[in-house]
N, C-alpha and C positions, 0 to 999 in steps of 0.2 A: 583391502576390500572390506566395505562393511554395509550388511542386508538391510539393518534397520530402517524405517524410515525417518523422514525427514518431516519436521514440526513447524508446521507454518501457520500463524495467527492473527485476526484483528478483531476489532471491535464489533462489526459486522461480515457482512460478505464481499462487501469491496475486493478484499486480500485473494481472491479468486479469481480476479486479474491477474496477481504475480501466479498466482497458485497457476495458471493456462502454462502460462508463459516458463515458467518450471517443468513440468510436462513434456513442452514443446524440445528446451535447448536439451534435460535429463529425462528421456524417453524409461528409462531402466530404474531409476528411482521411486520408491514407494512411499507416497506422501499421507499425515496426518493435518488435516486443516481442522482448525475451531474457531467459530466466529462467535462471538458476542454479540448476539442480536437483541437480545434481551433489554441489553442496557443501551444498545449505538442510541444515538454519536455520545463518542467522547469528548470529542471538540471543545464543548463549553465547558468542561468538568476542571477540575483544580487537579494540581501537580498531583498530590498527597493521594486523592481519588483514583487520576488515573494509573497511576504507579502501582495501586493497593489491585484494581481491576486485574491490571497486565501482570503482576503477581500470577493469584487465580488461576489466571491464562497459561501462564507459563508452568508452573507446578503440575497443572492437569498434564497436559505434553509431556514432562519430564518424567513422569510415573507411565507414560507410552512407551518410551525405553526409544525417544529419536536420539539420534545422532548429532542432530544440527536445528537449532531453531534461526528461523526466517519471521522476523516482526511485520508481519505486510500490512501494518499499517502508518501511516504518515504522523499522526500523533504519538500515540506510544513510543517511536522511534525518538521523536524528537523531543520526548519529554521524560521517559523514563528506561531508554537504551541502558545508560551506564550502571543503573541498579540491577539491570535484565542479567547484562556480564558478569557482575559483581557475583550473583547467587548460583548461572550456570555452567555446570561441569561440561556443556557441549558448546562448540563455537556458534557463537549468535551473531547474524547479519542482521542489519535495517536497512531501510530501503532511501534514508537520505541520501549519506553518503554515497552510493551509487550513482542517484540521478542530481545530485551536483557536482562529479566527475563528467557524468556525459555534458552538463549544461555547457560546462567552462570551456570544452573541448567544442564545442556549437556553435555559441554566440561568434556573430563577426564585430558587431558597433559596440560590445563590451556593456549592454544592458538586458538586464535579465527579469523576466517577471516570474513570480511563486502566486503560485495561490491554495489554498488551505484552507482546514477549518481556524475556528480563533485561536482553540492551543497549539497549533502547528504555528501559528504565525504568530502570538504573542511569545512562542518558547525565542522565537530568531533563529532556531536551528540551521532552516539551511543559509540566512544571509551572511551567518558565523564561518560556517563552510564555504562559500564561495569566494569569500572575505580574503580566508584562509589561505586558498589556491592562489588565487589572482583580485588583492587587492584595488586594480584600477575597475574590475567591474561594477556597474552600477546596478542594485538592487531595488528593486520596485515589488510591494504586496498589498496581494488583497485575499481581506476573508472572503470563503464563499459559502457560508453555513448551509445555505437551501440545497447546497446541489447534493449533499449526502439525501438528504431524504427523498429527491427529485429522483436519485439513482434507485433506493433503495424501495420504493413505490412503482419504479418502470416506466418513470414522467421521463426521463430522458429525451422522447424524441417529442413529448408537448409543445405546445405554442407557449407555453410558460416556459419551459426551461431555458428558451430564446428570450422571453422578456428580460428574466433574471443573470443571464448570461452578458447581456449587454446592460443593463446596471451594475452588474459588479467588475467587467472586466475596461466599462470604457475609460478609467484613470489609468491603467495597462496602458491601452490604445494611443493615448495621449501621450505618456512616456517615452513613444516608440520603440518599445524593446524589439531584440527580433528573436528571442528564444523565452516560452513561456514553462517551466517546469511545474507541472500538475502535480501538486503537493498531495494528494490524498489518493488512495488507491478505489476509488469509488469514481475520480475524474475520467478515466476511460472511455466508462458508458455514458460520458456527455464529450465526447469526443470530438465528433461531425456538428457540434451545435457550435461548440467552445472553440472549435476552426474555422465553420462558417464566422462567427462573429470577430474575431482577432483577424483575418482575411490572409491569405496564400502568403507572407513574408513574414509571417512566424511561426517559426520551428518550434513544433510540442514536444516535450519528455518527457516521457512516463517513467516510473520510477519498474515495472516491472521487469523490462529485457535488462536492465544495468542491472538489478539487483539478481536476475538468473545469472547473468556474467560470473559476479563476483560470488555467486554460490558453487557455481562451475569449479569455480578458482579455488575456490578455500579447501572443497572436496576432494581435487586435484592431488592441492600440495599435502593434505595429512594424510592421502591415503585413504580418504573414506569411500572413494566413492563406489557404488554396487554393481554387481552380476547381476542383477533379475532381469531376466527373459518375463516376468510376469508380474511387474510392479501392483502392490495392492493400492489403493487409494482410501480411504478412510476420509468422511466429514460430519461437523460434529457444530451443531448452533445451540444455544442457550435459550432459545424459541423459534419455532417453526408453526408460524400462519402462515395460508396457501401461500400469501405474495411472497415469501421468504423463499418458497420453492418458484416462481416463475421468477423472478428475479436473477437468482442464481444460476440457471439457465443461460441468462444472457450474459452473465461476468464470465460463468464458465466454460457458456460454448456447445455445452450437453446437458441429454437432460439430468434433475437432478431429485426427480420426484420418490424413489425407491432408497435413494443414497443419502439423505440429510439424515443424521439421526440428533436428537434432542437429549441433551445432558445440561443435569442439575450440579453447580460447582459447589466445591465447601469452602465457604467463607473465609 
């Protein structure tokens, strides 16, 4: 049994999707989430950049005294995971590898769409990964750079996020995949736009429930996981304007007005 909490981070507040949905399956677990609002998106940033970022990121957690960090972001995961393990003394999950177990396990026609920001999709990450599993699947992506700021502004349910929804996703539509996996953990909250448009015979996966799975799991087998009857919750952004607090609200479900606090990282 171990009280600590558990360190979960992204770029922005996206990662408060996984962060819900952790909560949800680890009712008794006491969470430290920090977003980097500051700087989101990473998406377009270089390896070297976003590696140096999620450093940062990690370091601040690590002086929290968690037990486990959780990457709830789609980029970092996919671009700088293996440096993340390299330097952490606590077991570290990202959230590809989870939602390209659930895809592979989905797909019936063996065609699979991703979509992401550019470094998620230029890293190959998860087509490497599904590659991996089951080489006869066919691998279809697209960038979707607006929709991070679309989430992150609370345009989600706009008449834009529909325009841009069906520009980015109609070469998807064509390919006829029938499982689309939502590379970024900010896709959620364009969820009902990104389903209305793909239409009822594509299955979405989010990387948040496969990635509580396997944090379930990991907690399981080393024995970490906690007794609190009274789980604390701690969240932590690198800037917080109003929209930063109405936003998060809606990733996470509650409010979130009293609970963001704002921290300055060392370089």
């Amino acid at each position: 049994m171990n009280n600590n909490p558990i360190g979960i981070f992204d770029s922005g507040i996206g990662g408060l999707t996984v962060a819900k949905e952790i909560v949800r399956q680890l009712p008794g677990e006491s969470l430290i989430y920090l977003g980097d609002t500051a700087r989101v998106p990473y998406g377009p940033r270089s390896k070297e950049v976003i590696t140096k970022y999620a450093m940062e990121l990690v370091n601040f957690l690590l002086g929290k005294k968690v037990k486990c960090l959780v990457v709830a972001c789609n980029t970092i995961s996919a671009v700088a995971l293996p440096e993340i393990i390299k330097v952490s003394p606590v077991p570290v999950i990202g959230v590809v590898e989870p939602a390209v177990k659930k895809a592979v396990q989905v797909t019936k026609n063996k065609k699979v769409g991703i979509i992401g920001t550019q470094g998620t999709i230029q890293s190959k990450a998860y087509e490497e990964k599904i590659k991996s599993l089951d080489p006869n699947i066919q691998v279809f992506s697209a960038g979707c750079p607006l929709f991070v700021p679309l989430a992150e502004e609370g345009l989600h349910q706009h008449a834009v996020a529909k325009l841009v929804a069906e520009d980015y996703l109609n070469e998807l539509i064509a390919a006829d995949i029938d499982t689309l996996v939502l590379g970024c953990t900010h896709y959620p909250l364009l969820l009902e736009t990104i389903a209305e448009t793909m239409g009822p015979n594509v299955a979405l996966v989010d990387s948040a429930e496969p990635t509580a799975e396997e944090l379930k799991k990991i907690l399981q087998e080393r024995k970490l996981l906690s007794g609190n009857k009274n789980p604390n919750y701690e969240f932590y952004v690198t800037d917080a304007p109003e929209r930063v607090y109405k936003v998060a609200k809606h990733f996470f479900g509650r409010e979130m007005k009293n609970k963001l606090k704002k921290v300055t990282l060392p370089s």
